[in-house]
N, CA, C and O atoms as a GROMACS GRO file, in nm:
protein
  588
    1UNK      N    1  24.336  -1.226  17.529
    1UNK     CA    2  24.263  -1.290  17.423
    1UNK      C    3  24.249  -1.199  17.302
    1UNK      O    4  24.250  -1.250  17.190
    2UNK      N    5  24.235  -1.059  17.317
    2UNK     CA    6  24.254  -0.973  17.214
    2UNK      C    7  24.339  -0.946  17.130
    2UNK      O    8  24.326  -0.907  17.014
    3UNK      N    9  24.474  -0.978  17.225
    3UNK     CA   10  24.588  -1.015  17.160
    3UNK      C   11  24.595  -1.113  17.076
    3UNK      O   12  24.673  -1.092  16.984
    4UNK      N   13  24.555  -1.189  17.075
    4UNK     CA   14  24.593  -1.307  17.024
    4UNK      C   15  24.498  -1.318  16.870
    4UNK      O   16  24.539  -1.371  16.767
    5UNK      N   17  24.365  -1.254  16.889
    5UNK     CA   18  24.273  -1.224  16.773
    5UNK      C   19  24.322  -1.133  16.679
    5UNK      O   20  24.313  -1.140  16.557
    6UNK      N   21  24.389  -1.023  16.765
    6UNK     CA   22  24.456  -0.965  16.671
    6UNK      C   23  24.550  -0.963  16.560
    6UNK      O   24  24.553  -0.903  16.452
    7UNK      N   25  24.659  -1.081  16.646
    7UNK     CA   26  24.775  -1.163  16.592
    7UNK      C   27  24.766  -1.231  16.498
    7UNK      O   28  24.849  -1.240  16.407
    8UNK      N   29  24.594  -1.324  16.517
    8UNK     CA   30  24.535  -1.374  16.358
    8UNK      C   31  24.527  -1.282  16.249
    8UNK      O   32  24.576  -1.281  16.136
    9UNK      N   33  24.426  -1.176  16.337
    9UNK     CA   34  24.367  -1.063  16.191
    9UNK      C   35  24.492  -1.057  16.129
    9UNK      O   36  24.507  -1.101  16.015
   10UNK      N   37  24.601  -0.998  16.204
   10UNK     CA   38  24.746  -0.941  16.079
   10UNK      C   39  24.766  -1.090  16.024
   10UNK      O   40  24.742  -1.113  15.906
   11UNK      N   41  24.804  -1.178  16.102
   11UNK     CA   42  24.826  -1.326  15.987
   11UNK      C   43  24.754  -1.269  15.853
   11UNK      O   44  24.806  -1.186  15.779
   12UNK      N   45  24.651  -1.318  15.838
   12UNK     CA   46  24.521  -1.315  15.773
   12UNK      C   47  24.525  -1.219  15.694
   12UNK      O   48  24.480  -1.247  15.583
   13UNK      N   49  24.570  -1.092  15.707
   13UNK     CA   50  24.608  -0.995  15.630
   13UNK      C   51  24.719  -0.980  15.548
   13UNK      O   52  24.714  -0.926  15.438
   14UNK      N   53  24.823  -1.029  15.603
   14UNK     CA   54  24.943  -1.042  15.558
   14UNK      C   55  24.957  -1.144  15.449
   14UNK      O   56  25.010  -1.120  15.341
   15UNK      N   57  24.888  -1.301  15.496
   15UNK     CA   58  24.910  -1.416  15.435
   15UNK      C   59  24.796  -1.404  15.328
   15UNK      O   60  24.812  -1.461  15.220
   16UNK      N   61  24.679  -1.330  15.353
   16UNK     CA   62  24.558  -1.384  15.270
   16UNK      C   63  24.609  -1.341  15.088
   16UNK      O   64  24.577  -1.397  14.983
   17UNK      N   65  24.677  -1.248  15.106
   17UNK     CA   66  24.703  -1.155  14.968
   17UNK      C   67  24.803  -1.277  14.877
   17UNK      O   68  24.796  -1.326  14.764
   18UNK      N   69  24.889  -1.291  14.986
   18UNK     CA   70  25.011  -1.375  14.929
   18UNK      C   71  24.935  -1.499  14.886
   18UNK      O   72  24.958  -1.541  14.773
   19UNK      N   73  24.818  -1.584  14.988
   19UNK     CA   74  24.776  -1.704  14.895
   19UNK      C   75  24.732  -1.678  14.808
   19UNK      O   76  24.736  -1.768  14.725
   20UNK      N   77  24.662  -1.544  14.763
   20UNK     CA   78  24.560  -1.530  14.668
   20UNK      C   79  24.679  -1.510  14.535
   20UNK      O   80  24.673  -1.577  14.432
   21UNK      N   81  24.758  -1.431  14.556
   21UNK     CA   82  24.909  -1.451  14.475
   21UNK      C   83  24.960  -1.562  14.423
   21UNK      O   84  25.008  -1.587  14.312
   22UNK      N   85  24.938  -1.644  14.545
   22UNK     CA   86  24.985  -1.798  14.450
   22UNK      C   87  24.896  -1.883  14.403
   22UNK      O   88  24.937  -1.976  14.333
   23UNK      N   89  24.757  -1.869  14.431
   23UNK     CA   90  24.696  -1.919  14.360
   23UNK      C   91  24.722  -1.912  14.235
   23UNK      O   92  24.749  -2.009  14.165
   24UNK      N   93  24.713  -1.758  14.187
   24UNK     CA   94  24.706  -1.712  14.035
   24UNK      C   95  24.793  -1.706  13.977
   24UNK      O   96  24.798  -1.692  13.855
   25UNK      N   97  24.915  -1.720  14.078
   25UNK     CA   98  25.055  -1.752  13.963
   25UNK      C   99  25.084  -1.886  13.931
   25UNK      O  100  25.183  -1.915  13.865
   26UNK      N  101  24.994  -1.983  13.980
   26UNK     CA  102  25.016  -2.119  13.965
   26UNK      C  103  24.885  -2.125  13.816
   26UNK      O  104  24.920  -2.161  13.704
   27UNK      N  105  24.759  -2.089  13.846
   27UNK     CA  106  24.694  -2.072  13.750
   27UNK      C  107  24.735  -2.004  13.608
   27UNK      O  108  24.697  -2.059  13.504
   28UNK      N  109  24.799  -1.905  13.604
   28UNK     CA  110  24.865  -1.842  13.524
   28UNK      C  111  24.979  -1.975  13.480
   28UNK      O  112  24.946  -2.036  13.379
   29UNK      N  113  25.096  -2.016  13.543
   29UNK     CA  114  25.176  -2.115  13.478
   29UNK      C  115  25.155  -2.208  13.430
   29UNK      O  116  25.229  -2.266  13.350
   30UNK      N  117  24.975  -2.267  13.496
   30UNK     CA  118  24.910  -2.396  13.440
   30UNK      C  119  24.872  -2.341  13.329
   30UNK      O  120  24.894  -2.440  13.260
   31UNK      N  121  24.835  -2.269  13.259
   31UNK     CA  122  24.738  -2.223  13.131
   31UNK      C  123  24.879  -2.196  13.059
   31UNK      O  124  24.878  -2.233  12.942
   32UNK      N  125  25.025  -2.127  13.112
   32UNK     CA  126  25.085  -2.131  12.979
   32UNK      C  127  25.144  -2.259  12.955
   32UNK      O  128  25.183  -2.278  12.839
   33UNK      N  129  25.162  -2.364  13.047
   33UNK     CA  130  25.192  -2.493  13.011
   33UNK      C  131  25.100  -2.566  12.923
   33UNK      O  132  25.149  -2.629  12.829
   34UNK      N  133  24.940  -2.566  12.945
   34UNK     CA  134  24.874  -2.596  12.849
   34UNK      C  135  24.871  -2.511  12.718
   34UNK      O  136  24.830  -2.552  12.610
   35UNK      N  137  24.916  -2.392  12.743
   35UNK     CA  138  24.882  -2.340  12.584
   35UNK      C  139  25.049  -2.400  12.516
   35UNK      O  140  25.050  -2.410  12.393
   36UNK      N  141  25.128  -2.422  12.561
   36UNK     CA  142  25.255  -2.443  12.477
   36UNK      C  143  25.258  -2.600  12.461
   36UNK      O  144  25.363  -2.647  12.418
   37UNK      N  145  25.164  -2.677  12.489
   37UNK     CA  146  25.121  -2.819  12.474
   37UNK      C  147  25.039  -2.811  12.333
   37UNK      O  148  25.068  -2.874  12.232
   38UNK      N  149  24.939  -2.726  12.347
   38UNK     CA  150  24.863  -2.730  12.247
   38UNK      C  151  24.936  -2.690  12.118
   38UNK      O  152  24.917  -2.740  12.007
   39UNK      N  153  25.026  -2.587  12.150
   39UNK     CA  154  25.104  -2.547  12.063
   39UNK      C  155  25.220  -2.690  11.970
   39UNK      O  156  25.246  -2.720  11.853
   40UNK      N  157  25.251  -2.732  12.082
   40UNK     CA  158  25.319  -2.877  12.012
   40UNK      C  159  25.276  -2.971  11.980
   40UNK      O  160  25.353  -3.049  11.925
   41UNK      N  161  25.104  -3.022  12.000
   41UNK     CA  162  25.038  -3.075  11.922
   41UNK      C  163  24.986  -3.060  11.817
   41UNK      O  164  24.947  -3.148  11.740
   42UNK      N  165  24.978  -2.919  11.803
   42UNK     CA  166  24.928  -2.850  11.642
   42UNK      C  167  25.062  -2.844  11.566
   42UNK      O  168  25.055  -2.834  11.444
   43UNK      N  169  25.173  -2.849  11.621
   43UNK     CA  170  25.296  -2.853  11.517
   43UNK      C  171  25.341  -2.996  11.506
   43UNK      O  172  25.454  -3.010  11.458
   44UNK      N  173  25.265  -3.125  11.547
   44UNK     CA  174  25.339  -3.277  11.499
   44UNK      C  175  25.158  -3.307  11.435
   44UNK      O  176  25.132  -3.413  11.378
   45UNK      N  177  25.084  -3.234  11.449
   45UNK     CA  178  24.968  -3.233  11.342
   45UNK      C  179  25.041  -3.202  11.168
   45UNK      O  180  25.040  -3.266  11.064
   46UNK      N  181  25.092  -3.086  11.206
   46UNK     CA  182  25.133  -3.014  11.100
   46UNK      C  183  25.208  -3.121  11.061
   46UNK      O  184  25.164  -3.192  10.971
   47UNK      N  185  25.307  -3.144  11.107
   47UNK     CA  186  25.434  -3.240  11.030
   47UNK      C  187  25.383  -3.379  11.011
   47UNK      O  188  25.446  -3.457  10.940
   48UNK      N  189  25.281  -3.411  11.065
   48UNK     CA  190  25.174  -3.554  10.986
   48UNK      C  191  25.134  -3.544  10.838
   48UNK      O  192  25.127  -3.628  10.748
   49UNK      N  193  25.109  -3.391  10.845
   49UNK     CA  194  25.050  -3.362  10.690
   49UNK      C  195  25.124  -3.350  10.660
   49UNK      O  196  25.144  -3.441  10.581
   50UNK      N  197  25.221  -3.275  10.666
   50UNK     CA  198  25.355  -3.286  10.549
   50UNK      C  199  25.470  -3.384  10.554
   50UNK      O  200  25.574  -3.394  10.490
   51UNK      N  201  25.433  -3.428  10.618
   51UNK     CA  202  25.485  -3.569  10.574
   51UNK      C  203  25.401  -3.724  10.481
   51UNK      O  204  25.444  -3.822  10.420
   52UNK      N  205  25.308  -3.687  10.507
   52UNK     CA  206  25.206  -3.744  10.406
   52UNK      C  207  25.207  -3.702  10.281
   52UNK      O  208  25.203  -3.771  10.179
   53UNK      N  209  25.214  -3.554  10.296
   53UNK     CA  210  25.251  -3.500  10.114
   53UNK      C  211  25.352  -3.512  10.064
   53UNK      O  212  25.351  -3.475   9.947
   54UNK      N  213  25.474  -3.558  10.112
   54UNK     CA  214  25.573  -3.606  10.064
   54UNK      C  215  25.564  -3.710   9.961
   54UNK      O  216  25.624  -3.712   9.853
   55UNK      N  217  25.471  -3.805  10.014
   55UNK     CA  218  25.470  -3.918   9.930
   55UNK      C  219  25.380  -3.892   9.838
   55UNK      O  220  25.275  -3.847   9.885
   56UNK      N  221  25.385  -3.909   9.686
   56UNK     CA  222  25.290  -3.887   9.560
   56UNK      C  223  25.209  -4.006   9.588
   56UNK      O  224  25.207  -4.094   9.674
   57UNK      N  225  25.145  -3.978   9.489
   57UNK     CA  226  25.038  -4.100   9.429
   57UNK      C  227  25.103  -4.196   9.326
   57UNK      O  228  25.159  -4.142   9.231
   58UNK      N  229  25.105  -4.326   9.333
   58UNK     CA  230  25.183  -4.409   9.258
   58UNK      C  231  25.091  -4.394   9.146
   58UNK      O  232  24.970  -4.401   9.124
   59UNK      N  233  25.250  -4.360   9.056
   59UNK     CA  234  25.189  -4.358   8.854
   59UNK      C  235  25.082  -4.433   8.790
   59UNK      O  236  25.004  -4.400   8.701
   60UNK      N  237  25.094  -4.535   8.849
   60UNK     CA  238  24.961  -4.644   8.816
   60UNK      C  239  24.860  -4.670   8.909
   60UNK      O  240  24.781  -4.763   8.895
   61UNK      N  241  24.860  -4.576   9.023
   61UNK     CA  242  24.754  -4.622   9.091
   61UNK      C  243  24.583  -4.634   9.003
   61UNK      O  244  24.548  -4.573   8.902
   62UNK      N  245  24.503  -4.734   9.085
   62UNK     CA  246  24.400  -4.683   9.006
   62UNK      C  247  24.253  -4.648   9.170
   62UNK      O  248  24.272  -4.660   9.291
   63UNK      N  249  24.160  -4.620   9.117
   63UNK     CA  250  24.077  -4.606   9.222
   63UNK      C  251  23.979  -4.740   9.227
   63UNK      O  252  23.938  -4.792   9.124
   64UNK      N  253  23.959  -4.770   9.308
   64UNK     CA  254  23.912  -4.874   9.402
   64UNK      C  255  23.772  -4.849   9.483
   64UNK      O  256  23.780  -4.801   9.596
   65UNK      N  257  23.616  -4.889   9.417
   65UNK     CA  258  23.477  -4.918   9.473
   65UNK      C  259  23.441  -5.014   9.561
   65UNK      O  260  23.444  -5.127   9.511
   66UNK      N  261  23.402  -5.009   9.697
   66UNK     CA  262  23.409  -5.099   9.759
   66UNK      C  263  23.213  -5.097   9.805
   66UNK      O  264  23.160  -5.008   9.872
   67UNK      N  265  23.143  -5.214   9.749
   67UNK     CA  266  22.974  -5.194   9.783
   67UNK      C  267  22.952  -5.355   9.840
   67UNK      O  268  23.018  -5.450   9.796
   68UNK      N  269  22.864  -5.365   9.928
   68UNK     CA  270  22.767  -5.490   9.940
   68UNK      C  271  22.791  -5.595   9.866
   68UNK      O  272  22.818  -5.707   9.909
   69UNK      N  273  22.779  -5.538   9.677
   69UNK     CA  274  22.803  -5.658   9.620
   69UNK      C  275  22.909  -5.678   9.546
   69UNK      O  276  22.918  -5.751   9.447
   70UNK      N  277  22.995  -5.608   9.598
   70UNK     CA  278  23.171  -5.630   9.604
   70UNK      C  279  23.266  -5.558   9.757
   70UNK      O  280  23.325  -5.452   9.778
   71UNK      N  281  23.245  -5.656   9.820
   71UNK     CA  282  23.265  -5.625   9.959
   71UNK      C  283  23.435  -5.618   9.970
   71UNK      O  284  23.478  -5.526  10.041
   72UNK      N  285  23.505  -5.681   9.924
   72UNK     CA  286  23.620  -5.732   9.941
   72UNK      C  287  23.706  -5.657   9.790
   72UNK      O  288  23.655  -5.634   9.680
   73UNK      N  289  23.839  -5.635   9.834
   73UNK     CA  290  23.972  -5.636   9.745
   73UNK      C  291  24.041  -5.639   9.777
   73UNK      O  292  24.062  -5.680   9.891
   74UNK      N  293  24.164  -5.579   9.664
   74UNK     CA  294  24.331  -5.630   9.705
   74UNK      C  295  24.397  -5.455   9.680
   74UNK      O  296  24.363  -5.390   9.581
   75UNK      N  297  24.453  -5.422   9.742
   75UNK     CA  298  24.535  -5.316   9.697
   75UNK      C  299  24.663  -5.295   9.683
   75UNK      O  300  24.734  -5.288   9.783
   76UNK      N  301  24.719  -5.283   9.551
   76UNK     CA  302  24.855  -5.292   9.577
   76UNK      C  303  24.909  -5.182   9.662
   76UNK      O  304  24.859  -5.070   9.663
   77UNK      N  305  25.011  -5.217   9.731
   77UNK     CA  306  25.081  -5.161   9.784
   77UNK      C  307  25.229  -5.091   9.768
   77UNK      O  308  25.330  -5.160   9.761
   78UNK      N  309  25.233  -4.963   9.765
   78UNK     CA  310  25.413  -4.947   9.759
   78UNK      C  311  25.446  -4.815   9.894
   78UNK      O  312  25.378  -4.714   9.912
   79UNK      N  313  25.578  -4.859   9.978
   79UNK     CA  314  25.636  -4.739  10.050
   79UNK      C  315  25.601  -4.637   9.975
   79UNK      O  316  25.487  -4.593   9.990
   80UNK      N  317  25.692  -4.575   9.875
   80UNK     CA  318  25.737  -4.466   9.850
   80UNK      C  319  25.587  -4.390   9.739
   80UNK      O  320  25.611  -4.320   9.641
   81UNK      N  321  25.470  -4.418   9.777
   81UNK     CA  322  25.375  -4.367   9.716
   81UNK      C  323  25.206  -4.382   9.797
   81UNK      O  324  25.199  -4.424   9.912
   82UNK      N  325  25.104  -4.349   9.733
   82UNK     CA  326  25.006  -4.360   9.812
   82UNK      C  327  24.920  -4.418   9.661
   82UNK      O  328  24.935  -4.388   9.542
   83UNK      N  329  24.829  -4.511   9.729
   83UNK     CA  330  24.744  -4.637   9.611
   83UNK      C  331  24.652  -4.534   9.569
   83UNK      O  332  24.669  -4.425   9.623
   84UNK      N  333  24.543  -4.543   9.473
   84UNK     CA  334  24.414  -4.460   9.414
   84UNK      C  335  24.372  -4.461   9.540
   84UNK      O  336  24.429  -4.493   9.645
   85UNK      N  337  24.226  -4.407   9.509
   85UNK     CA  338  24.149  -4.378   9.592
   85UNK      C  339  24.040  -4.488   9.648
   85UNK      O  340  23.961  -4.541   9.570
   86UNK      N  341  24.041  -4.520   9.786
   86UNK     CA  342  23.967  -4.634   9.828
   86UNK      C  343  23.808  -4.611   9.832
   86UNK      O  344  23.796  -4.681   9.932
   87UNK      N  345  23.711  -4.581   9.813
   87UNK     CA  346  23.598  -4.550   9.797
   87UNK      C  347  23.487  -4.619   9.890
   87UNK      O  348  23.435  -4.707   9.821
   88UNK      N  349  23.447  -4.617   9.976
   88UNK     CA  350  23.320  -4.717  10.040
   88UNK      C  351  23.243  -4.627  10.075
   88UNK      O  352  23.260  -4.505  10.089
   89UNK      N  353  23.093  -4.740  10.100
   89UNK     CA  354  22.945  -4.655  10.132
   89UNK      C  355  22.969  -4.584  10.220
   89UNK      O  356  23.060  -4.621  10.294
   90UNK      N  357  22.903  -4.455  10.252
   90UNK     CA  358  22.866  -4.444  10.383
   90UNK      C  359  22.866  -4.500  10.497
   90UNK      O  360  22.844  -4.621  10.485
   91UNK      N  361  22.884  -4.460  10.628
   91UNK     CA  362  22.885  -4.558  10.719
   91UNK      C  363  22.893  -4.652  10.746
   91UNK      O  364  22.807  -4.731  10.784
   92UNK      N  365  23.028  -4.666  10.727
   92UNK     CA  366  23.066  -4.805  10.715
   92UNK      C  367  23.158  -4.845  10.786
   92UNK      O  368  23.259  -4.780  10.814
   93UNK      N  369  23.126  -4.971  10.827
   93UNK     CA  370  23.305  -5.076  10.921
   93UNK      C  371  23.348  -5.115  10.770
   93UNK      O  372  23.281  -5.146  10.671
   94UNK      N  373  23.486  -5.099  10.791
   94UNK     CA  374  23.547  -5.179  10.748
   94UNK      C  375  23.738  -5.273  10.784
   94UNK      O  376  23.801  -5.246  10.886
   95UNK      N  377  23.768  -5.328  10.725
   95UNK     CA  378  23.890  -5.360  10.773
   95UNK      C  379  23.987  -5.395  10.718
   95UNK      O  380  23.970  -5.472  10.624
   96UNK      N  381  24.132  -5.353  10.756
   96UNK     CA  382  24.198  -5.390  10.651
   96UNK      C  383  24.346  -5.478  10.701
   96UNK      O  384  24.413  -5.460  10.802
   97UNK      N  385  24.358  -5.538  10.636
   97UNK     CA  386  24.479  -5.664  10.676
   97UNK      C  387  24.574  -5.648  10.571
   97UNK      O  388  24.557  -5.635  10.450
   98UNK      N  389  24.719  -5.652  10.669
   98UNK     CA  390  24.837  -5.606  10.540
   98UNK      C  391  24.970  -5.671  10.692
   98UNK      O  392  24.984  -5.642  10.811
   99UNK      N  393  25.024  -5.744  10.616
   99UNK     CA  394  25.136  -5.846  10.697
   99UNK      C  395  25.226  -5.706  10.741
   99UNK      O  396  25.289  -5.732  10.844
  100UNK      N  397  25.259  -5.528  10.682
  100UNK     CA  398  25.325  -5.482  10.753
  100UNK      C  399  25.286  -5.371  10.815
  100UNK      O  400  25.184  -5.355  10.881
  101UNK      N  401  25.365  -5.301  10.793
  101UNK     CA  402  25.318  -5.157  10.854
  101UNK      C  403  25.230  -5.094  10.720
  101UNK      O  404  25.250  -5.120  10.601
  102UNK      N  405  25.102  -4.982  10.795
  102UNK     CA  406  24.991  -4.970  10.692
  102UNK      C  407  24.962  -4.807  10.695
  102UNK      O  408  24.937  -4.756  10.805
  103UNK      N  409  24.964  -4.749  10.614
  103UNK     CA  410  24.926  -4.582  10.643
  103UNK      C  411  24.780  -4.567  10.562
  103UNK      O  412  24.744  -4.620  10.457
  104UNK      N  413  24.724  -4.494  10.631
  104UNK     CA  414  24.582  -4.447  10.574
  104UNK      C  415  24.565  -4.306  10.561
  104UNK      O  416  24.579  -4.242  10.664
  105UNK      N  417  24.532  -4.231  10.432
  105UNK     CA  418  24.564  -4.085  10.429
  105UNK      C  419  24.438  -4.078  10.392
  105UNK      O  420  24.419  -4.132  10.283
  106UNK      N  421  24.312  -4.016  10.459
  106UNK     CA  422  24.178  -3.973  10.437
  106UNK      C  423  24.193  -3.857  10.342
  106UNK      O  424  24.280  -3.771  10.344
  107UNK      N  425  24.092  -3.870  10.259
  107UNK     CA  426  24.040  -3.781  10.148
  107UNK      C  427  24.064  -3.626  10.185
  107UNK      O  428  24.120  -3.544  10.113
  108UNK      N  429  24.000  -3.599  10.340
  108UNK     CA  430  23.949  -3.427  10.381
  108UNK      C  431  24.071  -3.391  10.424
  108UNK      O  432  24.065  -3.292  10.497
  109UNK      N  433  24.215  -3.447  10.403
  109UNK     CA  434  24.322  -3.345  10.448
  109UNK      C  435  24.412  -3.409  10.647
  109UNK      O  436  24.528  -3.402  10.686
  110UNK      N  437  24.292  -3.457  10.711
  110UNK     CA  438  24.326  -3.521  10.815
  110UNK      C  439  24.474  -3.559  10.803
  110UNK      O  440  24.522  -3.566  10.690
  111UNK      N  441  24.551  -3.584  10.912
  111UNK     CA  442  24.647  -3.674  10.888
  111UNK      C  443  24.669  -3.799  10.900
  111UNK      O  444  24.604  -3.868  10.977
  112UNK      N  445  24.769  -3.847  10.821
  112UNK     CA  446  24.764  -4.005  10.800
  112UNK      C  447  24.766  -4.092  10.952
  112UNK      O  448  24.830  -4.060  11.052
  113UNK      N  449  24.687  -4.196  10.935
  113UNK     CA  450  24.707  -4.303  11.034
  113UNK      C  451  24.769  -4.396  10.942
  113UNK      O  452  24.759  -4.433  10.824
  114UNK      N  453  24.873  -4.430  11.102
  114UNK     CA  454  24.934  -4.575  11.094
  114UNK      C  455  24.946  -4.666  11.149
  114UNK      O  456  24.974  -4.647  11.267
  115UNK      N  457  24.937  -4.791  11.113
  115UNK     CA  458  24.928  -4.953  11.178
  115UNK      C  459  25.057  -5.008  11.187
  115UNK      O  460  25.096  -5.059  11.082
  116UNK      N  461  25.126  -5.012  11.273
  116UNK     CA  462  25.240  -5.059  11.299
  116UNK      C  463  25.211  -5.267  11.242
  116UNK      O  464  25.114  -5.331  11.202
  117UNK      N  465  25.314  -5.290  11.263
  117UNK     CA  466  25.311  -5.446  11.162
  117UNK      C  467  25.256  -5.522  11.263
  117UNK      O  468  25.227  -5.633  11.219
  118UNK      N  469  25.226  -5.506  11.399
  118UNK     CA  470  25.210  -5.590  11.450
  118UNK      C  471  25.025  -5.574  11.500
  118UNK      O  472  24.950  -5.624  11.583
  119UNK      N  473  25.019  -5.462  11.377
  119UNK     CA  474  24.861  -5.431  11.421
  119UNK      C  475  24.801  -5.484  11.246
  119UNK      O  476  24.789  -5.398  11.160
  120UNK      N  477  24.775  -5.606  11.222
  120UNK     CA  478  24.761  -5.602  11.110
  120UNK      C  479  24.580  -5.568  11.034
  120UNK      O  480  24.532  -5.530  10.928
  121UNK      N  481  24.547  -5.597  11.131
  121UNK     CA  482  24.429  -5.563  11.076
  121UNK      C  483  24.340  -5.453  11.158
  121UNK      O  484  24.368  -5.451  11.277
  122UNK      N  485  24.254  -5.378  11.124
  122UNK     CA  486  24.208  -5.263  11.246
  122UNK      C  487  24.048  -5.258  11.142
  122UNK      O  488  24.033  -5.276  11.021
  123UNK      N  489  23.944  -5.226  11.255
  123UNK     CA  490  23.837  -5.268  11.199
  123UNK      C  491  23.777  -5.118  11.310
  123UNK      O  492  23.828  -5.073  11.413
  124UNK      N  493  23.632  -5.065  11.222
  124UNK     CA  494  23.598  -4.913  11.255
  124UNK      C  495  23.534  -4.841  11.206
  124UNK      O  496  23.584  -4.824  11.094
  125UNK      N  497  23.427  -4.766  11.219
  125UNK     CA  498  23.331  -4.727  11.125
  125UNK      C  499  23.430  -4.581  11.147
  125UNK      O  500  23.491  -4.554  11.250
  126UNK      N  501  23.423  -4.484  11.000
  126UNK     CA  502  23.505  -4.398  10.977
  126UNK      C  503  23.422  -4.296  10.956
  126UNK      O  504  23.317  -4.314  10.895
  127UNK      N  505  23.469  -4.146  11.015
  127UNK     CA  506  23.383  -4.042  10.916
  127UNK      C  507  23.371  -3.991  10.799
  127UNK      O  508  23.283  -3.920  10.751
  128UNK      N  509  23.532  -4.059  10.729
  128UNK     CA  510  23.517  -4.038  10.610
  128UNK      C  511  23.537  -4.187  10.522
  128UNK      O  512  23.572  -4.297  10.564
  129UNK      N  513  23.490  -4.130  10.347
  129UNK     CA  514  23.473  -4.267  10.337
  129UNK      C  515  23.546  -4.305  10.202
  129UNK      O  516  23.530  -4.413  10.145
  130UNK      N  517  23.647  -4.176  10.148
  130UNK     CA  518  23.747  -4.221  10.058
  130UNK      C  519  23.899  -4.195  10.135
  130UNK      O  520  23.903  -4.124  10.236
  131UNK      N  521  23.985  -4.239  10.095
  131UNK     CA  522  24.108  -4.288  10.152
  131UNK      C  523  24.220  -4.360  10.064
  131UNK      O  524  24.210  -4.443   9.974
  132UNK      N  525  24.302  -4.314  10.108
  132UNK     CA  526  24.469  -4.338  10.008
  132UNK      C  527  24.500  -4.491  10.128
  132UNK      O  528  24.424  -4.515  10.223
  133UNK      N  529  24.604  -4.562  10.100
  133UNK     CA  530  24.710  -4.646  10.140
  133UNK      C  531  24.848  -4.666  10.071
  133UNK      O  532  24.869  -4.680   9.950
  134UNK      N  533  24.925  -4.665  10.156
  134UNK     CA  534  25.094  -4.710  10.102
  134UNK      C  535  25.114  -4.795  10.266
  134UNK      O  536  25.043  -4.796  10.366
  135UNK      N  537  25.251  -4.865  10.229
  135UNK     CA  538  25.254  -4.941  10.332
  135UNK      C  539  25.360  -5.039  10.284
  135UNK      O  540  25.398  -5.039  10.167
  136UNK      N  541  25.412  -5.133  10.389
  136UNK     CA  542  25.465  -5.274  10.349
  136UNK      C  543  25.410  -5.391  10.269
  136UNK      O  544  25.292  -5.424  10.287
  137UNK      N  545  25.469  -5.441  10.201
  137UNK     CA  546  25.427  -5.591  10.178
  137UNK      C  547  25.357  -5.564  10.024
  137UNK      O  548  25.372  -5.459   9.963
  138UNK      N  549  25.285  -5.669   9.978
  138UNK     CA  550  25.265  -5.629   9.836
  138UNK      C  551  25.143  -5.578   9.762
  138UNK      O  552  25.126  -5.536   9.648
  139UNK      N  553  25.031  -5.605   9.917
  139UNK     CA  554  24.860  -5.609   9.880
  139UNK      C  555  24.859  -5.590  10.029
  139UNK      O  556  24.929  -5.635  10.120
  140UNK      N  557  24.754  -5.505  10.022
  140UNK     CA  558  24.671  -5.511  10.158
  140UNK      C  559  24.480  -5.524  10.129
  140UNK      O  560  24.414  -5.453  10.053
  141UNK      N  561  24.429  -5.641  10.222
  141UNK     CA  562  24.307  -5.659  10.190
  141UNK      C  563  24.233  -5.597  10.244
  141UNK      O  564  24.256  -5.588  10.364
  142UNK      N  565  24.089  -5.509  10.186
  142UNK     CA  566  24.026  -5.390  10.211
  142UNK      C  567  23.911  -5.430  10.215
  142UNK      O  568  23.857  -5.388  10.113
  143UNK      N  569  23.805  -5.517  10.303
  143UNK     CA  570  23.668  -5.542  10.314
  143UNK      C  571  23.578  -5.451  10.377
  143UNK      O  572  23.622  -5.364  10.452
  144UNK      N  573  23.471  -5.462  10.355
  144UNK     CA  574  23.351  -5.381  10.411
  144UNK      C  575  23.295  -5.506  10.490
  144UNK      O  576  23.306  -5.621  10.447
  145UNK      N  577  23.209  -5.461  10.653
  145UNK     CA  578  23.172  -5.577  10.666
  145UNK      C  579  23.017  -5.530  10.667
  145UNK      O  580  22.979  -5.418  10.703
  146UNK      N  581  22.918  -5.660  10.609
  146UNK     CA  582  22.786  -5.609  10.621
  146UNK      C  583  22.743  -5.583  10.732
  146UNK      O  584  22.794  -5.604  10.842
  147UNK      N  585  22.613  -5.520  10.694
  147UNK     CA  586  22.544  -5.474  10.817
  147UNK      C  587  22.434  -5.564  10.848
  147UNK      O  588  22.364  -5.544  10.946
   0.00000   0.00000   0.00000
């Protein structure tokens, strides 16, 4: 029977080091897989923004007030540019409807969101509360909804 306790202890000795080994080399490979994830999400961050700055501000855009007692407008729309500046209250839903695809470039630098055509309208209280659009089609409609 001593034998046989013994036969564990060396197991146990032998094996305990090696699990503790693979624990930490698996821990170790999980953390550089997450850090080179994070790494490729901060670089298609990056290329959101610069690809947003690609597109200017259309020559005629103008800026656009959106309050209570003008809840509703029209914004023109063009691809190859971004509209004035969309302006609404504070804390606010609002929503916007446009027959195609719709980009939204927030004021603080964020990168642009986009509405694919088959998402035409998207409704959402925002943290920020001025905002660019370019997009398909010829107008996209920009309401506030009351509270």
């Amino acid at each position: 029977m001593t034998s046989s306790i013994k036969g564990v202890s060396w197991a146990l000795v032998i094996a305990g080091p090696l699990l503790v080994m693979a624990v930490k080399g698996y821990d170790y490979w999980e953390g550089r897989g997450k850090a080179a994830e994070a790494e490729r999400n901060k670089a298609a961050a990056a290329a959101k923004v610069a690809a947003a700055a690609e597109y200017p501000t259309c020559g005629d855009a103008q800026d656009y007030h959106l309050s209570f007692l003008q809840p509703q407008i029209r914004v023109p729309l063009r691809l190859d540019c971004w509209s004035g500046w969309v302006k609404l209250p504070g804390q606010t839903n609002f929503r916007a409807r446009n027959q195609g695809r719709l980009w939204l470039l927030p004021w603080d630098g964020s990168p642009a969101l986009e509405f694919g055509a088959d998402t035409t309208q998207w409704l959402g209280a925002v943290k920020f509360t001025n905002f660019r659009l370019r997009g398909d089609g010829d107008a996209a409609e920009v309401s506030i909804d009351k509270k």
